[in-house]
C-alpha positions as CSV (number, residue, x, y, z in Angstrom):
1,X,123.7,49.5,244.8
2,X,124.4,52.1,247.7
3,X,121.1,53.7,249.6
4,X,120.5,56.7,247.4
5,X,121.7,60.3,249.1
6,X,118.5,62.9,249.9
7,X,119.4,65.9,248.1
8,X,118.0,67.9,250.8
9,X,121.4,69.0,252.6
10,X,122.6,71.3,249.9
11,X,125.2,73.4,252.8
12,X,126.3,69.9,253.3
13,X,127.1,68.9,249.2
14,X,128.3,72.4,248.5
15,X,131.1,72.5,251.6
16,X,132.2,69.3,249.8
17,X,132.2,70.0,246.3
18,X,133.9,73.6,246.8
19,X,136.2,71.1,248.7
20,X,136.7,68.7,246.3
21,X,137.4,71.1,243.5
22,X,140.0,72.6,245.7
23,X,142.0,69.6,246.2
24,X,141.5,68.4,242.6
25,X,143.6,71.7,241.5
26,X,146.2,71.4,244.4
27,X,147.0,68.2,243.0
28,X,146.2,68.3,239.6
29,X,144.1,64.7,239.8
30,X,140.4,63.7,239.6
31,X,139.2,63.0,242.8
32,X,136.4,60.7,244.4
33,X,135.8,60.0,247.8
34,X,135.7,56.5,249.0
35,X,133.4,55.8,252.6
36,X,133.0,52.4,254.1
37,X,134.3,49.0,254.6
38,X,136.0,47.2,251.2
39,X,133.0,44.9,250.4
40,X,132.0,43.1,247.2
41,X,128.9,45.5,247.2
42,X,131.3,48.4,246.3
43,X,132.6,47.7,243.2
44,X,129.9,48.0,240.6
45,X,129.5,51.5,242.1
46,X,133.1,52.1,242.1
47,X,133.1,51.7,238.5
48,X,130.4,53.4,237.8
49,X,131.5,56.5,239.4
50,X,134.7,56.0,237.7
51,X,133.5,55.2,234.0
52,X,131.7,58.4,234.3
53,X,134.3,60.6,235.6
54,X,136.9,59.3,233.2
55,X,134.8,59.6,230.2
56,X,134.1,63.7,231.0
57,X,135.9,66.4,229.0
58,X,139.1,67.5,230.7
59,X,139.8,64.2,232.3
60,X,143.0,64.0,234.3
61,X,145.9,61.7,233.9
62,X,145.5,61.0,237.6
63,X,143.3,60.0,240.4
64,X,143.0,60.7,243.8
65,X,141.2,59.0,245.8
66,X,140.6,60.7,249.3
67,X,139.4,57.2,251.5
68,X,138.1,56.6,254.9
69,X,137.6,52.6,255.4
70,X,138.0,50.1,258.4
71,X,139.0,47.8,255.7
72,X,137.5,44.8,254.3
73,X,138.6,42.1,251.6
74,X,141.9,42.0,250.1
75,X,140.4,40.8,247.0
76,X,137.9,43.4,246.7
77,X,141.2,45.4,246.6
78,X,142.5,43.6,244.0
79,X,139.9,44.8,241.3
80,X,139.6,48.4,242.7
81,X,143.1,49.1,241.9
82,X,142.3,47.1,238.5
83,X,139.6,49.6,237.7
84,X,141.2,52.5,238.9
85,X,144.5,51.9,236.8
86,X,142.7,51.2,233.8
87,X,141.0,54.3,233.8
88,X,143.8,56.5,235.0
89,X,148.1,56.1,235.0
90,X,148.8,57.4,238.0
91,X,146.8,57.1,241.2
92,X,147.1,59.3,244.8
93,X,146.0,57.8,247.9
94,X,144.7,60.6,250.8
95,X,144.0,59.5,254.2
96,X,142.6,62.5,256.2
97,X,141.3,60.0,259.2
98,X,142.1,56.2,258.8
99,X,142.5,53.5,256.1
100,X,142.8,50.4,258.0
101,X,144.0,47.1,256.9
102,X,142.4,46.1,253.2
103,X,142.7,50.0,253.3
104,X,146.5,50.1,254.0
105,X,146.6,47.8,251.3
106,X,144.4,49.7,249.2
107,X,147.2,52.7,249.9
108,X,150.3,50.4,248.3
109,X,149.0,50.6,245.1
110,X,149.3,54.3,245.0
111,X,151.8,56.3,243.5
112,X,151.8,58.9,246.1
113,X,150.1,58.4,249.9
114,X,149.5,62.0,251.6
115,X,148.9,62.1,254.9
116,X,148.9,63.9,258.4
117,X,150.5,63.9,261.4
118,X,146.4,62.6,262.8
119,X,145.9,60.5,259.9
120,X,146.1,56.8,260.4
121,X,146.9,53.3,258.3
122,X,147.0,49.8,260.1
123,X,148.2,46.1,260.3
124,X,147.7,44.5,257.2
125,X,145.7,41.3,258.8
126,X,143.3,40.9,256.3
127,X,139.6,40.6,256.6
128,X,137.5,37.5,255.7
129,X,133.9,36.9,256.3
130,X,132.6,34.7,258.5
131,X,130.2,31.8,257.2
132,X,126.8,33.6,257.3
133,X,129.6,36.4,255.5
134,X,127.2,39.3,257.7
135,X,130.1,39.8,259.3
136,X,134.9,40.1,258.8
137,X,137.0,38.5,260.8
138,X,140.8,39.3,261.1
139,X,142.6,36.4,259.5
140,X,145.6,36.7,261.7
141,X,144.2,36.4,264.6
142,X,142.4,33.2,264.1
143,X,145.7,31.5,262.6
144,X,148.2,33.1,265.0
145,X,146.1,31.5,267.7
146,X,146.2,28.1,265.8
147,X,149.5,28.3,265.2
148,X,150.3,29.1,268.8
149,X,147.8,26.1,269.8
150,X,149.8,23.5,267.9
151,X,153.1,24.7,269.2
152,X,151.9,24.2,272.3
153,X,150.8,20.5,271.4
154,X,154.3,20.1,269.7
155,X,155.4,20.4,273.1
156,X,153.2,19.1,275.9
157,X,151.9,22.1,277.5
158,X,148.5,22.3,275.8
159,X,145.5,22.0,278.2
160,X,142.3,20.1,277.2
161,X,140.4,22.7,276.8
162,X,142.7,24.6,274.2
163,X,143.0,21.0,272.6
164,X,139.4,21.0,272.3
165,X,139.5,24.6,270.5
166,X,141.8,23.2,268.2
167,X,139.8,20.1,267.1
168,X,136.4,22.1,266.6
169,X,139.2,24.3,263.6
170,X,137.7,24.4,260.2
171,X,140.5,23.4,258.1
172,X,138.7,24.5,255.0
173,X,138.3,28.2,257.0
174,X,141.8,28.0,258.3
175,X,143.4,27.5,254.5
176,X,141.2,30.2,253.5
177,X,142.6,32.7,256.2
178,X,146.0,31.5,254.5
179,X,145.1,32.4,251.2
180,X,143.9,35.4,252.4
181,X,146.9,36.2,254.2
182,X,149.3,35.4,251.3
183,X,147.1,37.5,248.6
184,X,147.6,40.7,251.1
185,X,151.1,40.1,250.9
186,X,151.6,39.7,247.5
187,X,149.5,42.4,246.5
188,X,151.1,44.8,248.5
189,X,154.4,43.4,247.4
190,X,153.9,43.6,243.8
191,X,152.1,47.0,243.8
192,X,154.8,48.6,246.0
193,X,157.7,47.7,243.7
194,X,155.7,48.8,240.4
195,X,154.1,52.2,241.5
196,X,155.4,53.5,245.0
197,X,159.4,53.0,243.6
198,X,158.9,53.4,240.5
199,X,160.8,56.7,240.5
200,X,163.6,55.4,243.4
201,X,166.8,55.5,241.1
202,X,169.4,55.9,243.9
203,X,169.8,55.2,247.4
204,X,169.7,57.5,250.2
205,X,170.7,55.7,253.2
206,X,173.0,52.6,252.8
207,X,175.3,52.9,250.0
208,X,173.6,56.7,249.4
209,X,174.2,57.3,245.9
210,X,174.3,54.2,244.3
211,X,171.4,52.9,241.4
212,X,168.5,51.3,242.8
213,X,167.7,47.6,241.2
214,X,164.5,46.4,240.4
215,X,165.6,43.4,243.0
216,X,166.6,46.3,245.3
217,X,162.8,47.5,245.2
218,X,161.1,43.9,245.3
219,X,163.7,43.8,248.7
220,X,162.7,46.2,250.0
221,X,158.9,46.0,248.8
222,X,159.3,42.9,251.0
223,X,160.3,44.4,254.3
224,X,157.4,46.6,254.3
225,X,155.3,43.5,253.8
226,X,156.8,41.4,256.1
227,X,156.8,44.6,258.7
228,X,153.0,45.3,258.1
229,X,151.7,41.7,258.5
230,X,153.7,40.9,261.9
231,X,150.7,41.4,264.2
232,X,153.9,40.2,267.2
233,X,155.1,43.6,266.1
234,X,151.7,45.9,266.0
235,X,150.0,43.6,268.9
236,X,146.7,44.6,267.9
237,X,144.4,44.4,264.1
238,X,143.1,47.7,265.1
239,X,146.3,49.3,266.2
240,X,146.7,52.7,264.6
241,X,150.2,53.6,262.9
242,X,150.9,57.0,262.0
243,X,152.4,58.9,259.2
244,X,155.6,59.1,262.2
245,X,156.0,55.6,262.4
246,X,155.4,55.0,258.9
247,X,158.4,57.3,257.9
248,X,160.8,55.9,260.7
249,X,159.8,52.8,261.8
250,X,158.7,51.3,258.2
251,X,160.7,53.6,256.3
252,X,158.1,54.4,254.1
253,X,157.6,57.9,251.9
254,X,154.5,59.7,252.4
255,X,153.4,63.2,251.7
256,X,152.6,65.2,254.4
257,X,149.3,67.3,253.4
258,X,149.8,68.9,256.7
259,X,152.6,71.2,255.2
260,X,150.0,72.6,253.1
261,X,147.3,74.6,255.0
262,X,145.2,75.2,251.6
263,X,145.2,71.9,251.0
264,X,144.6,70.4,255.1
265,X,141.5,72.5,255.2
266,X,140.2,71.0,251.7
267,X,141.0,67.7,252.4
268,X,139.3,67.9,256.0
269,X,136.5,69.7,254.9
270,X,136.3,67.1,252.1
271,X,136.3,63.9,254.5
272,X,134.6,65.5,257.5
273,X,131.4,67.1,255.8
274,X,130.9,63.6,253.7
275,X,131.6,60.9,256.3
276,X,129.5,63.0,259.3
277,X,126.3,63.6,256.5
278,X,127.0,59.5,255.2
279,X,127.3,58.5,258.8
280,X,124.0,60.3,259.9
281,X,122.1,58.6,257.3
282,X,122.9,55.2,258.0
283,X,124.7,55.0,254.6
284,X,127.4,52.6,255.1
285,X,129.6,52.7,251.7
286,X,129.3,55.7,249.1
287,X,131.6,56.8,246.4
288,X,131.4,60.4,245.8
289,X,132.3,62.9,243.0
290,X,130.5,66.4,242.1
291,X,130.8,65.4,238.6
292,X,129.0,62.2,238.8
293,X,126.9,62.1,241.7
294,X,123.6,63.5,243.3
């Protein structure tokens, strides 16, 4: 269970549920707001939260989920979108700060991604915890370097030292980065094609005008994957990739909250308030609505 919030702040808790309320009519959804790394901890509260909002009067045929996250497991991913889509049919993704790998991934399930020109998603290299699991790992890294190690054996230039990195490899780890890996892909492949394009019926760049196939979506679905995962491309797990490059570099759609000053300041206030208050109590996940939290 998450450390229980101190109702003692009420400033703090009503900034963010005027906030909250605001948004939730700009965009006609439910909202919750989701702090803290994608951990196997979160997801009995994530359902909670989410039974309980879905099963109130005046539920919403959509959810929005505003989300600030370093990332965390791709398969703790897997069953939040799960939950979420079997609660609601259509689900909004807002990234006021950062949603970072698993969180990236978390944002392909969406039918809509809003962001700003300071809002950030990242590299999907997926996270994986290390044996004691206290702490994730990047998966990429660890098999980029392996793979580079064995090229360089493949071809005579690899020192003893690197050769003795190489031998001291879990291979059981190693095919579990893989896995990893592959289920970030997928996921973000499947999920894109069924909810992101869903409503792409014609192209607007090459061959503008013409119908858009469902093999044209799982194509393109696959570029964004493939772009996304290519750490040679992003050089970095933590590197930061902005609504700009996501538009021209990836070519991917996303709503620009900015364009709306109502709803900037809401969604600001919304994150800002929370995270600083969450961040100040040492609380490091929490799942937030007015409706069904304290």
């Amino acid at each position: 269970m998450a450390a229980t919030i101190p109702i003692n702040d009420k400033v703090v808790f009503e900034a963010v549920q005027s906030a909250e309320e605001a948004i939730e009519k700009l965009l006609e959804c439910d909202l919750v707001n989701f702090f803290g790394e994608l951990r196997s901890a979160v997801v009995p509260h994530f359902r909670d939260v989410l039974e309980a909002l879905a099963s109130r009067p005046g539920k919403r045929n959509t959810l929005g989920i505003c989300l600030t996250t370093p990332g965390g497991q791709a398969e703790v991913v897997e069953k939040c979108v799960e939950i979420a889509r079997h609660h609601y049919d259509f689900l909004y993704f807002i990234v006021p700060r950062m949603a970072m790998s698993a969180g990236t991934i978390f944002c392909m399930a969406g039918d809509k991604i809003y962001m700003d020109y300071s809002s950030s998603l990242g590299p999907i290299d997926p996270q994986v915890p290390e044996k004691d699991e206290k702490y994730l790992v990047p998966a990429l890294g660890y098999l980029d370097k392996v793979s580079e190690l064995i090229e360089k054996s493949r071809d005579g230039t690899i020192t003893p030292a690197e050769f003795m990195l190489l031998e001291k490899q879990d291979l059981a780890m190693l095919r579990f980065y893989e896995q990893a890996r592959d289920l970030s892909i997928t996921l973000l492949k499947e999920w894109l094609a069924n909810y992101k394009f869903k409503d792409w019926t014609e192209h607007r760049t090459t061959n503008k005008g013409a119908p858009v196939t469902d093999d044209d979506k799982k194509r393109r679905a696959e570029e964004i994957a493939t772009l996304l995962s290519n750490n040679k491309h992003w050089h970095s797990h933590g590197r930061f990739i902005s609504m700009k490059t996501l538009k021209d570099v990836v070519r991917l759609e996303i709503e620009d909250f900015g364009a709306d000053k109502e709803l900037q300041e809401a969604v600001r206030r919304y994150c800002d308030v929370l995270s600083s208050f969450l961040n100040r109590n040492g609380i490091p996940y929490y799942v937030y609505n007015r409706h069904t939290c304290t």
